[in-house]
N, C-alpha and C positions, 0 to 999 in steps of 0.2 A: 611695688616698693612699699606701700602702706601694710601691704599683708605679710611681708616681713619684718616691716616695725613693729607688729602688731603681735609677731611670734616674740619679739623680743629680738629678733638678728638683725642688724642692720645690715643691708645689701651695699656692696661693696661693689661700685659701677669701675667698668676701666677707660681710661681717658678715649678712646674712641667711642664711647657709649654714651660721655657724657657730653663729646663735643656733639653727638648727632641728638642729643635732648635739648641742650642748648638752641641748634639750628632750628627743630622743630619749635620750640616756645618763640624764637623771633619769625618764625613762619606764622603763627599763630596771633602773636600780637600786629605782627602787619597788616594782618586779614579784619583784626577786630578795627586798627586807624581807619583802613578804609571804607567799614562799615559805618562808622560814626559820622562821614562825612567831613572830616576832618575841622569836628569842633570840638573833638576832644571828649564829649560825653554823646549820647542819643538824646536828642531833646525831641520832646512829645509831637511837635507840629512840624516838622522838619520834613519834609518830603521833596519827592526828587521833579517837583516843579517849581522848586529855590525856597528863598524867602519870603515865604508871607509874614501879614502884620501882625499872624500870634506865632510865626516863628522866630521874628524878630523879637516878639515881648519876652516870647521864653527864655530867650539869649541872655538878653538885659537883666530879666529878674533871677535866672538862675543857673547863667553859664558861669565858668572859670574863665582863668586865661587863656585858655587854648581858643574857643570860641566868641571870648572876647577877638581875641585877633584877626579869625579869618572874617568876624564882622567888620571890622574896621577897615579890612582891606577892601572887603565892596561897597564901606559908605564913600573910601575914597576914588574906587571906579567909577561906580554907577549913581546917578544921576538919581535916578529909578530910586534906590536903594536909600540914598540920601533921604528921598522925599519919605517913604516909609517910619525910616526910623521919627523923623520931626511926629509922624503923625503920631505914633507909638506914643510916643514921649509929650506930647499935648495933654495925653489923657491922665499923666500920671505928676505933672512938672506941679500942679497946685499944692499936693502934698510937698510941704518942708525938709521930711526925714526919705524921702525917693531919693536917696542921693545916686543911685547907679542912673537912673532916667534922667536928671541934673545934668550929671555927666555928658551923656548922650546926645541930648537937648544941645549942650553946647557946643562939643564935638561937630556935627551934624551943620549945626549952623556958621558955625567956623570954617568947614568945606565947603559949605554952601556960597559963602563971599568969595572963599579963595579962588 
């Protein structure tokens, strides 16, 4: 397609061409969710022996919402997970302007009672 943009002619797909390009780029973006671990971006320390304490920081200091999310769903499972994040968040709560570890911090310990 690009090499006929590029003649000048735009290529002129027909609707069974474009529903099977279609199919294929949601085959493709499937493949990249499930790559990412379902936090929405690759974050650096992520490996597939879960959450460590700088996979957790990575989250905190530079996930989105997607990651945001599927964090919070295992601070609310795990125990484990809970206790991590508090540690995370110890090292960073003395700064004022940490406001995502703030968050966190409190989040965290709010489960933690519950």
């Amino acid at each position: 397609m690009l090499a006929s943009l590029s003649a000048g002619k735009a290529k002129h797909f027909s609707e069974a061409e474009r529903a099977l390009r279609r199919e294929r780029m949601k085959a493709i973006n499937a493949r990249r969710a499930v790559a990412s671990l379902g936090t929405g971006m690759r974050h650096r320390h992520l490996n597939r022996s879960g959450l460590t304490l700088a996979a957790i920081d990575d989250v905190i200091d530079r996930g989105k919402r997607e990651s945001w999310v599927s964090l919070l769903t295992a601070v609310d499972v795990s125990p484990e997970i809970r206790s991590r994040v508090l540690r995370v968040c110890a090292a960073h709560v003395s700064d004022g302007y940490a406001q995502r570890y703030h968050f966190w911090n409190n989040y965290a310990s709010r489960q933690a009672t519950a």
